[in-house]
C-alpha positions in Angstrom: -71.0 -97.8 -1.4 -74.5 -97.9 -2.0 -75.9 -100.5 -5.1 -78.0 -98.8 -7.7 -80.1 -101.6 -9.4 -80.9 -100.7 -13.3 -84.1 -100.8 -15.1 -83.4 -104.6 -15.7 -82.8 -105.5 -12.7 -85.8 -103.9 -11.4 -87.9 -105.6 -13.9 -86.5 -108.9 -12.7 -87.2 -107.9 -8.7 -90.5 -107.1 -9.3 -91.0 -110.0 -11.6 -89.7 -112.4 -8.7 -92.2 -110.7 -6.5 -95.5 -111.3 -8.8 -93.9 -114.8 -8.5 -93.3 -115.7 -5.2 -96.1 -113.4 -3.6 -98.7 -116.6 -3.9 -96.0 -118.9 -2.3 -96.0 -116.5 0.7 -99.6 -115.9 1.6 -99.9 -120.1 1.3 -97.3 -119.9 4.0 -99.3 -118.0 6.1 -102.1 -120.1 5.7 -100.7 -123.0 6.5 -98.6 -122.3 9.0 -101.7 -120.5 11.0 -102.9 -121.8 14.6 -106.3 -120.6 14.6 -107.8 -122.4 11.2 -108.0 -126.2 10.2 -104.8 -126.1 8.3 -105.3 -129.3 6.6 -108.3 -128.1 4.5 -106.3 -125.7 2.7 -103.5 -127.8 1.2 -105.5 -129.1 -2.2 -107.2 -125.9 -2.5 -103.9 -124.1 -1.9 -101.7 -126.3 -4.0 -104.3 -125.9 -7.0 -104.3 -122.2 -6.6 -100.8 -122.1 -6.8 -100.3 -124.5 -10.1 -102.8 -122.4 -11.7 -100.8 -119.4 -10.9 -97.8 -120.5 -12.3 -99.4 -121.9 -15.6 -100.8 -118.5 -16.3 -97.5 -116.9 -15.5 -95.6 -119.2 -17.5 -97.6 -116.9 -20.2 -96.5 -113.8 -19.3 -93.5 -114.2 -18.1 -90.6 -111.7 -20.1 -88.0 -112.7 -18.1 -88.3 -115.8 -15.0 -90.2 -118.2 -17.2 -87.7 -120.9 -15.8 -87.6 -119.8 -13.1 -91.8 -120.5 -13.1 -91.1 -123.9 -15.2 -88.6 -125.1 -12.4 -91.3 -124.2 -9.5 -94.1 -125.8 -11.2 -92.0 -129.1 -11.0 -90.8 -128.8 -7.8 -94.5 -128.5 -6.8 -96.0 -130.9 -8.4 -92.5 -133.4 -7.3 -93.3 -132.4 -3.9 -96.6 -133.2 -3.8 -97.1 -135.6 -6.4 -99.3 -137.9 -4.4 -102.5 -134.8 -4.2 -102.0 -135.0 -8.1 -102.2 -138.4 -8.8 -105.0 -138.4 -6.7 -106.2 -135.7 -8.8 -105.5 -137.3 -12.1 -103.5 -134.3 -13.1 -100.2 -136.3 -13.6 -101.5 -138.0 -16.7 -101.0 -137.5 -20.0 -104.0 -140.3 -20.9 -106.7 -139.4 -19.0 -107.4 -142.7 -16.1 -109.7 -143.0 -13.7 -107.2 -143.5 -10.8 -108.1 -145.2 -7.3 -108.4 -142.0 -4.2 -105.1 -142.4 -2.0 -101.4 -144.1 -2.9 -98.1 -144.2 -1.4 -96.7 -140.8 -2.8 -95.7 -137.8 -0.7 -99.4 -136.6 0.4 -101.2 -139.2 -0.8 -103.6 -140.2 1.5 -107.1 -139.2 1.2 -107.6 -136.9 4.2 -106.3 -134.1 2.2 -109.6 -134.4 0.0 -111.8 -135.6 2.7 -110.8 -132.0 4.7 -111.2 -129.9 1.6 -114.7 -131.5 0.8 -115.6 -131.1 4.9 -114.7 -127.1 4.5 -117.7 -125.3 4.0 -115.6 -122.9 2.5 -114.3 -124.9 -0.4 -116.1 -128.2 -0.5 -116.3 -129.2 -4.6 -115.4 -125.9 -5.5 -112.1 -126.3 -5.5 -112.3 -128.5 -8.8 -112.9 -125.6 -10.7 -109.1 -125.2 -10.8 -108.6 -128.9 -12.5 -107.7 -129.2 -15.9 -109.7 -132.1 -16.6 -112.2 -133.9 -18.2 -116.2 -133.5 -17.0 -116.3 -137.3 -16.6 -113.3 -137.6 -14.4 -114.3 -134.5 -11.8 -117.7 -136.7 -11.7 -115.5 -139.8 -10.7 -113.4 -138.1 -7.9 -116.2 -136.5 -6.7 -118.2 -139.8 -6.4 -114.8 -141.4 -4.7 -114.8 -138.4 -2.6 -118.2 -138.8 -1.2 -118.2 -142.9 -0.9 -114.5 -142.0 1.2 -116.6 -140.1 3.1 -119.6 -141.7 3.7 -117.3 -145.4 4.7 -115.5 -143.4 7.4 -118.8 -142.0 9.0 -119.5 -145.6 9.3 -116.1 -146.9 10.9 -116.6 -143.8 13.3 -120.1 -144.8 14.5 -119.4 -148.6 14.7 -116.4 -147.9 16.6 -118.4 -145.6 19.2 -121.4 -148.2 19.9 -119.1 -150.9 19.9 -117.8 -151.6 23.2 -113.5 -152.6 23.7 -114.7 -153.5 27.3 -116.4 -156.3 27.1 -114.5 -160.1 27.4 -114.9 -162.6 24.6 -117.4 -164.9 26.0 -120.0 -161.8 26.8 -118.8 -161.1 23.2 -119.9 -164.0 21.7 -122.8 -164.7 24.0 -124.0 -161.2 22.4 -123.6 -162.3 18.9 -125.2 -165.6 19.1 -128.3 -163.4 20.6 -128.1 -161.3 17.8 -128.7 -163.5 15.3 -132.0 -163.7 15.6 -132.2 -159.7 15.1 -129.4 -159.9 12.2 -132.3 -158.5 9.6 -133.1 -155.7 11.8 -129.4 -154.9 11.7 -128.9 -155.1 8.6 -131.4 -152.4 7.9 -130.7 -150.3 10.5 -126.9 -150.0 9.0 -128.9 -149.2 5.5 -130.9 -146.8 6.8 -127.8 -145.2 8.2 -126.2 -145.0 5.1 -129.0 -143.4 3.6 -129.1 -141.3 6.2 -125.4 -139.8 5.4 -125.7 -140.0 2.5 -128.8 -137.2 2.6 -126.6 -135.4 5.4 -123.9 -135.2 2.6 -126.3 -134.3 -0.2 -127.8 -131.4 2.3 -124.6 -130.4 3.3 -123.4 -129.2 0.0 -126.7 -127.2 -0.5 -125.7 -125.6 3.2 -122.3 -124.8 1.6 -123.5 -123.2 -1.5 -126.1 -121.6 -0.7 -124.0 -119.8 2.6 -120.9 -120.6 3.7 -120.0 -117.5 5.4 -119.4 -119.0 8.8 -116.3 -120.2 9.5 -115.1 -123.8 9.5 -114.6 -124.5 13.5 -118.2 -122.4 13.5 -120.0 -123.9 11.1 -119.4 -127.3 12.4 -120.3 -126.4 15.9 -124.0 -125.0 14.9 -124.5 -127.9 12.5 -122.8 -130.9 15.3 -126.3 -132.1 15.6 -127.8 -131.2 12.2 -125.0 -133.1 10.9 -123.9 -135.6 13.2 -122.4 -138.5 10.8 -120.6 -135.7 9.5 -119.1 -134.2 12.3 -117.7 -137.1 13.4 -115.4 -137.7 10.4 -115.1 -133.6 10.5 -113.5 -133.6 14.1 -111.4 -136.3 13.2 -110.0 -134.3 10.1 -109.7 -131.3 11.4 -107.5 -131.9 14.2 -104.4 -133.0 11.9 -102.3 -129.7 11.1 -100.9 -129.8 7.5 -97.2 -128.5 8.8 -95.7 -129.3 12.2 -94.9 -125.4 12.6 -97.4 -124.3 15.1 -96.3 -127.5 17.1 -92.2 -126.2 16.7 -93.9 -122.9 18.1 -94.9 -125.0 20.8 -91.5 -125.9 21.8 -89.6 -122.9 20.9 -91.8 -121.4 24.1 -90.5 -124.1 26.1 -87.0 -123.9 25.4 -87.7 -119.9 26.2 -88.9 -120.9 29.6 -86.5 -124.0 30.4 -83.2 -122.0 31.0 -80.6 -122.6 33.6 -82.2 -120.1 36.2 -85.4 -122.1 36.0 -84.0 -126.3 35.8 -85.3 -127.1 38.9 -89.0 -126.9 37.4 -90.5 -130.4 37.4 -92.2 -131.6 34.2 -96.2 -130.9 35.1 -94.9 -126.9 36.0 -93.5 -126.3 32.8 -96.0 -128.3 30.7 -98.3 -126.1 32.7 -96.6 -122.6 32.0 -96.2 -124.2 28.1 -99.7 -124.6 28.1 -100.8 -120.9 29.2 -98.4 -119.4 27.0 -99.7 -120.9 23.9 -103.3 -120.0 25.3 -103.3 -116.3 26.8 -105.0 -115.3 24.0 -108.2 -117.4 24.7 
């Protein structure tokens, strides 16, 4: 017996759809092996509270159904919020990174480091002029500190024993002002590299992320350092599940006698026949 849905019922079906059609493109997204994924989760998660709060408007007949998923989103994800200052009802000035589901800082830092979003994803923040200026500011400084920690940790060298070690740093003192202003000056210096960055990003940012980074490595070289970093965190585990899906495909009774480095091998050219 075939089911005849009535007027209503369509209206509710394609209601749902309008709904949940957001939800699924920011699945695809994420889930994609080819894209830094982890630059898209504030931009994506702002995108989709802004799409329910209009909704909530205009929706005739789901508008719990839109209430509900606007809390489990923002329940889900609180820590982005917070970090955002959009879980308030006082406006604060609140402190970049906490101990809430996705609340560390790299989700901002790897938005900002997209050339196709950096600030512009604040547009979606319902929030005051003075606050966007304050997370930007935190933004930046988060920015500029872990350019710093990345080139101290590359000139410093882990192989060297203690007593070189300190035999170095009692030599050093009598250089420690020209250290000190060589770190200034390359403070300064990423600080320009950030300031010249975003006039990159606004003015073009029609190459894509893994490309823009690889003309501008050199151009941009404090930057790219923290960039690399970023980028190579995936903001879901599914295209690392792909990963061993393949390998349960190929590890089946007729082929157990494969040692370890064969099948990490066939793993690895299965995942990369496309390249």
């Amino acid at each position: 017996m075939e089911a005849i849905l009535t007027d209503l019922e369509w209206m509710h079906l394609k209601e749902m759809v309008d709904i949940l059609e957001p939800f699924a493109e920011a699945t695809r997204l994420t889930e994609g092996e080819h894209l830094p994924t982890i630059s898209l989760v504030v931009p994506t998660l702002l995108s989709l509270n802004r799409h329910l709060e209009q909704y909530c408007y205009k929706a005739k007949l789901l508008r719990t159904v839109v209430t509900e998923l606007q809390i489990s989103l923002k329940e889900r994800f609180y820590g982005v919020f917070r970090n955002l200052s959009l879980c308030d009802e006082i406006p604060t000035l609140v402190e970049i990174g906490n101990q809430h589901p996705f609340g560390e800082p790299v989700y901002l830092l790897a938005a900002v480091l997209d050339p196709m979003f950096s600030f512009q994803w604040m547009i979606d923040l319902d929030i005051s002029d003075w606050q966007k200026d304050h997370i930007r500011g935190k933004v930046t400084d988060l920015i500029v500190e872990e350019a710093d920690f990345l080139l101290l940790q590359s000139t410093s060298d882990p192989g060297e024993n203690d007593d070189a070690f300190e035999q170095k740093q009692a030599c050093m003192k009598l250089f420690a002002n020209y250290k000190k202003r060589t770190s200034d000056g390359h403070l300064k210096n990423t600080n320009s590299q950030l300031d010249e960055y975003f006039e990159v990003v606004v003015e073009d940012n029609q190459l894509g992320c893994f490309k823009f980074w690889r003309v501008n490595k050199r151009r941009f070289s404090s930057l790219y350092c923290v960039a690399k970093k970023v980028f190579a965190i995936p903001a879901s585990s599914t295209a690392i599940e792909r990963v061993f899906s393949r390998g349960e495909v190929m590890f089946r009774p007729y082929t157990s006698n494969l040692t370890d480095k064969v099948l990490s091998a066939l793993i690895c050219l299965k995942c990369n026949q496309n390249i």
